[in-house]
PyMOL CGO cylinders between C-alpha atoms (Angstrom):
from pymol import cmd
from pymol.cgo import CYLINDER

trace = [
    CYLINDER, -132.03, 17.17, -112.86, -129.74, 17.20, -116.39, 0.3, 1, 1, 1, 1, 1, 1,
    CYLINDER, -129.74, 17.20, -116.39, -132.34, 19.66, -117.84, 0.3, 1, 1, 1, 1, 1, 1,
    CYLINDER, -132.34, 19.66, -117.84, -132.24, 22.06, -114.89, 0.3, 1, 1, 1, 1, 1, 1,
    CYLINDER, -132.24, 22.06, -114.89, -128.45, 22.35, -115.30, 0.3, 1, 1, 1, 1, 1, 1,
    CYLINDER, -128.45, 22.35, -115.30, -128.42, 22.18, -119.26, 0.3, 1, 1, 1, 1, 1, 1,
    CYLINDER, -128.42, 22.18, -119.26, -131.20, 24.72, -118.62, 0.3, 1, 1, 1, 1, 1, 1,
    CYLINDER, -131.20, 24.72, -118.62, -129.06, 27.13, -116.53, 0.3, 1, 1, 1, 1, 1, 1,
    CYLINDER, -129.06, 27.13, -116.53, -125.84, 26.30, -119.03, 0.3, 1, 1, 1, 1, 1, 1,
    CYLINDER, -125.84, 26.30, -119.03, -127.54, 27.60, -121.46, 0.3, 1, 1, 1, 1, 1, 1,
    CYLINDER, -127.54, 27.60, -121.46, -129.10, 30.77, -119.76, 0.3, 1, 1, 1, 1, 1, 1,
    CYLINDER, -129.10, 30.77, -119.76, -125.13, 31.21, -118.29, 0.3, 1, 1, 1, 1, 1, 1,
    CYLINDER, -125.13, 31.21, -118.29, -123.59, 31.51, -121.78, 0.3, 1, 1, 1, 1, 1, 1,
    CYLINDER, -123.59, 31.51, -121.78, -126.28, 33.91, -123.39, 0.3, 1, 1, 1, 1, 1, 1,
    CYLINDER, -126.28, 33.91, -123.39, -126.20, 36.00, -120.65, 0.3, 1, 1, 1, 1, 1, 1,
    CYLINDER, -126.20, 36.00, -120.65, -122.72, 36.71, -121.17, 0.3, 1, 1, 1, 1, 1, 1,
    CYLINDER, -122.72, 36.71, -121.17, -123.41, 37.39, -125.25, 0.3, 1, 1, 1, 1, 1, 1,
    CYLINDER, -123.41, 37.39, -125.25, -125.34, 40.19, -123.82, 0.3, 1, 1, 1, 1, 1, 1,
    CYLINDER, -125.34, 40.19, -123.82, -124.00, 43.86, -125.27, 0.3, 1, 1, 1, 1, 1, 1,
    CYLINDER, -124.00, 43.86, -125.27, -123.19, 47.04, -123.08, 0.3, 1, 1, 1, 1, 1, 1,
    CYLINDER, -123.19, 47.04, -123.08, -123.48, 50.48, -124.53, 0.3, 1, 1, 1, 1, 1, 1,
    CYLINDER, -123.48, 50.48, -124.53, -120.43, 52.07, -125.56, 0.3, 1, 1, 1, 1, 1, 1,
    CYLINDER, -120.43, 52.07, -125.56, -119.16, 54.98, -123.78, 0.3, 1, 1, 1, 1, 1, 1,
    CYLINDER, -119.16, 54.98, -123.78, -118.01, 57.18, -126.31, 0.3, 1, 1, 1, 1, 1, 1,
    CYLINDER, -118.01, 57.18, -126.31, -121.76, 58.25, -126.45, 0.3, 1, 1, 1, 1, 1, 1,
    CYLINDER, -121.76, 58.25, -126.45, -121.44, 60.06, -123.09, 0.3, 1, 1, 1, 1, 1, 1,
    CYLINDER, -121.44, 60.06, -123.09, -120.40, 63.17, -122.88, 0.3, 1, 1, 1, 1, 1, 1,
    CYLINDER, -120.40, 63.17, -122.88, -121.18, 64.22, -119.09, 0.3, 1, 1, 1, 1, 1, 1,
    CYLINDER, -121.18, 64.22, -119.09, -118.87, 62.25, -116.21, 0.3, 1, 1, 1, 1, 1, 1,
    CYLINDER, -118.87, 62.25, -116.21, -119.61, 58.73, -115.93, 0.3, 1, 1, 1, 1, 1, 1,
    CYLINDER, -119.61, 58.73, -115.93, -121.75, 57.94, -112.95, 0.3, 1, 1, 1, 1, 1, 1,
    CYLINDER, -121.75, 57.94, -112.95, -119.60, 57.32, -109.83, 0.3, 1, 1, 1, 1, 1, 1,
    CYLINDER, -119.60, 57.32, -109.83, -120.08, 56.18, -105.93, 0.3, 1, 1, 1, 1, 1, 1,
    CYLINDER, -120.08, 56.18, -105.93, -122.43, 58.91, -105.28, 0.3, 1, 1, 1, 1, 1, 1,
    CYLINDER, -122.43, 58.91, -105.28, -124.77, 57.72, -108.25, 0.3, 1, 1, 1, 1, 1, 1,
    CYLINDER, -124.77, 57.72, -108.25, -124.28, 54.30, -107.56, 0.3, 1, 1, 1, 1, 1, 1,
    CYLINDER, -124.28, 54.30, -107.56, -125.57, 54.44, -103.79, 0.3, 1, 1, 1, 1, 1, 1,
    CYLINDER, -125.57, 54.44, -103.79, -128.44, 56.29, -104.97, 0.3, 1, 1, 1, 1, 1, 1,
    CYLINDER, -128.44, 56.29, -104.97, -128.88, 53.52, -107.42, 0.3, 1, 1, 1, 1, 1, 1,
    CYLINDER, -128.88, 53.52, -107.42, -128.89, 50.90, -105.28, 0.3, 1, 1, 1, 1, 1, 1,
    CYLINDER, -128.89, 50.90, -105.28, -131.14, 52.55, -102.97, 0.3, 1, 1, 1, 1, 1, 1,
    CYLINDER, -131.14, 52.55, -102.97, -133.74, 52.52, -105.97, 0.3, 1, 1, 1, 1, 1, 1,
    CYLINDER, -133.74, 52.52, -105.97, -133.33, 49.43, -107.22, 0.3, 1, 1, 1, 1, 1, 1,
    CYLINDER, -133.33, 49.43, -107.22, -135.98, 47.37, -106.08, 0.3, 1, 1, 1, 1, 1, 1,
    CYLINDER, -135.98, 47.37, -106.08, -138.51, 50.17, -107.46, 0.3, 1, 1, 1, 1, 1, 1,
    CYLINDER, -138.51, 50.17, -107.46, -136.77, 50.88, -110.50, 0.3, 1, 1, 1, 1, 1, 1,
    CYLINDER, -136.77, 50.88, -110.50, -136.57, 46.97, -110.99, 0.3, 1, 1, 1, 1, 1, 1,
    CYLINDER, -136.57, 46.97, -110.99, -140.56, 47.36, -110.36, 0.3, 1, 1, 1, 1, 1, 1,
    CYLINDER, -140.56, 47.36, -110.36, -141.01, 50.09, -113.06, 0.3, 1, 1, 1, 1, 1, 1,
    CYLINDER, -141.01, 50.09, -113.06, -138.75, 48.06, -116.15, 0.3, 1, 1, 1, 1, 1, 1,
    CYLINDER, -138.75, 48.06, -116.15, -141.81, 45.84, -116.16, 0.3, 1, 1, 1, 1, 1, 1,
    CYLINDER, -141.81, 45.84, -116.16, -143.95, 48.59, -117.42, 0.3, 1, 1, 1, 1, 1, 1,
    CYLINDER, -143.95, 48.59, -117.42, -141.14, 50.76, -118.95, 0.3, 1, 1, 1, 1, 1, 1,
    CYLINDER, -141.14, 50.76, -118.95, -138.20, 48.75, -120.63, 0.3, 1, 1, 1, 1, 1, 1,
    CYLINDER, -138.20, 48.75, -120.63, -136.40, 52.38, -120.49, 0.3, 1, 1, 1, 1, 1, 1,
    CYLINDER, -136.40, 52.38, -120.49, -136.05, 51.98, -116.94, 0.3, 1, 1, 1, 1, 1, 1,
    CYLINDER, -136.05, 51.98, -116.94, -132.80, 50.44, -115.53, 0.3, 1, 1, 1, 1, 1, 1,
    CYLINDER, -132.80, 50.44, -115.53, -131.94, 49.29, -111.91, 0.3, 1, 1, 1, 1, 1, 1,
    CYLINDER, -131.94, 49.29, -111.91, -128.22, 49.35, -112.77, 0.3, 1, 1, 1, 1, 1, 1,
    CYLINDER, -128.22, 49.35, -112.77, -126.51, 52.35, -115.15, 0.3, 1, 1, 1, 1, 1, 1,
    CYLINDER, -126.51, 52.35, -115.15, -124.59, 50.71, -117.83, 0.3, 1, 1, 1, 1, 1, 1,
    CYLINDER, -124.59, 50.71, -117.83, -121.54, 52.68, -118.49, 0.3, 1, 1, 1, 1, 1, 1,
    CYLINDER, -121.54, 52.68, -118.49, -120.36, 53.50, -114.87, 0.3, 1, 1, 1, 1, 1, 1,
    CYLINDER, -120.36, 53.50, -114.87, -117.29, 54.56, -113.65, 0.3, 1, 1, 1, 1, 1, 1,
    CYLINDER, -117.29, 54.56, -113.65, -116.43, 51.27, -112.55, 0.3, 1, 1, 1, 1, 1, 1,
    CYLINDER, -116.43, 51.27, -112.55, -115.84, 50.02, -108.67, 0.3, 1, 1, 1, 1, 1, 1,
    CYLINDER, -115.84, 50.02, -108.67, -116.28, 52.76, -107.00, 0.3, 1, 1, 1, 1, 1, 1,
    CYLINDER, -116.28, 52.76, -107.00, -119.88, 53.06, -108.83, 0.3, 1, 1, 1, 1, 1, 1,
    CYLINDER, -119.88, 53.06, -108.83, -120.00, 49.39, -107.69, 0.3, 1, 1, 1, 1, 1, 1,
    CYLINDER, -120.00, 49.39, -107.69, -118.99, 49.45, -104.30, 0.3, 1, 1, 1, 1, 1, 1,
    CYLINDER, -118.99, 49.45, -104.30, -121.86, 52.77, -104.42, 0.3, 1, 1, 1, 1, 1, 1,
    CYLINDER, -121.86, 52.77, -104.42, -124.64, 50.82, -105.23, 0.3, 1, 1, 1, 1, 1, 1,
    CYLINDER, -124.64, 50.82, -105.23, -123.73, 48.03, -102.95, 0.3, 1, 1, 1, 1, 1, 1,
    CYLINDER, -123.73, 48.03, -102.95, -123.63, 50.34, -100.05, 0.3, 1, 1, 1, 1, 1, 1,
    CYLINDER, -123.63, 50.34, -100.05, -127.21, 51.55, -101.07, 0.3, 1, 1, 1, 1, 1, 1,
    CYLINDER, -127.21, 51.55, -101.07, -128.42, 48.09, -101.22, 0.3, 1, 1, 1, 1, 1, 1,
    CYLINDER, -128.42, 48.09, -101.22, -127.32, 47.40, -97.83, 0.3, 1, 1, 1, 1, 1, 1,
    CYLINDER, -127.32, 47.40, -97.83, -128.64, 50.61, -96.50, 0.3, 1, 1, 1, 1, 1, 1,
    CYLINDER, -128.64, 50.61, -96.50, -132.35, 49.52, -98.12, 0.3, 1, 1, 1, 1, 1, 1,
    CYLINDER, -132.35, 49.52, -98.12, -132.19, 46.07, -96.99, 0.3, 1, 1, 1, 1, 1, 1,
    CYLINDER, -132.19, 46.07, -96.99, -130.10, 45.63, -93.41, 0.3, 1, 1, 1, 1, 1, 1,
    CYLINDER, -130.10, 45.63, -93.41, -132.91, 48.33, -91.68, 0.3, 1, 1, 1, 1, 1, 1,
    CYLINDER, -132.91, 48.33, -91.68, -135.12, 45.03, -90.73, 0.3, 1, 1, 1, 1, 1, 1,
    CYLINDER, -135.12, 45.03, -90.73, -132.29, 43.52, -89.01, 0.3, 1, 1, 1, 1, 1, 1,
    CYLINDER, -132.29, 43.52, -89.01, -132.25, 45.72, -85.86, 0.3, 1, 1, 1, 1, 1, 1,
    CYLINDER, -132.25, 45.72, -85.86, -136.13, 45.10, -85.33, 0.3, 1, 1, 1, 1, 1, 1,
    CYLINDER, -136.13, 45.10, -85.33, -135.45, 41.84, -83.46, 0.3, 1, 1, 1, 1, 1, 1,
    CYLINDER, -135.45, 41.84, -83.46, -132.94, 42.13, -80.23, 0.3, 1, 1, 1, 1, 1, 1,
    CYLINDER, -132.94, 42.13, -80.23, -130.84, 39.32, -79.07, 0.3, 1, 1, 1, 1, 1, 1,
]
cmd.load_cgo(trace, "trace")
C-alpha cells in the first residue's frame, strides 16, 4: 500500500514540473468558450489520435482562461450525459 501512494507522490509532484507554452508566441485571439466546447466535445477522439500523433492535443494550452474552461466542460457534458436519458425512472 506505501508504494502505491509513494508511487502516486511521486507522479503528483512531476506532473506539476510539467511546462506550458508561452503565450507571447500567439498572435491570433486566445481560444475562448466557443473553442473550448468544441474541445471538449472532441476530446475523447483527439485523446484517441495523441497515441498515434503526439501533435494532437485534447486540451489547447494557452487558452483564454475560465471561460475556455467552463467551454470545454460544457462540451464534455454534452458528449457524455446523452446516455443518461436512455433509461426512464
Amino acid at each position: 500500500m506505501r508504494s502505491y501512494i509513494a508511487l502516486a507522490a511521486t507522479a503528483v509532484v512531476l506532473a506539476g514540473c510539467a511546462a506550458q507554452p508561452f503565450t507571447s508566441h500567439y498572435t491570433d485571439p486566445l481560444p475562448g468558450f466557443w473553442w473550448g466546447a468544441l474541445h471538449g466535445l472532441i476530446a475523447p477522439f483527439s485523446l484517441i489520435g495523441s497515441f498515434f500523433d503526439p501533435s494532437i492535443r485534447a486540451y489547447a494550452a494557452p487558452n483564454a482562461g475560465w471561460w475556455y474552461d467552463l467551454g470545454f466542460v460544457i462540451g464534455l457534458a454534452a458528449l457524455f450525459s446523452g446516455g443518461a436519458s436512455r433509461y426512464p425512472n
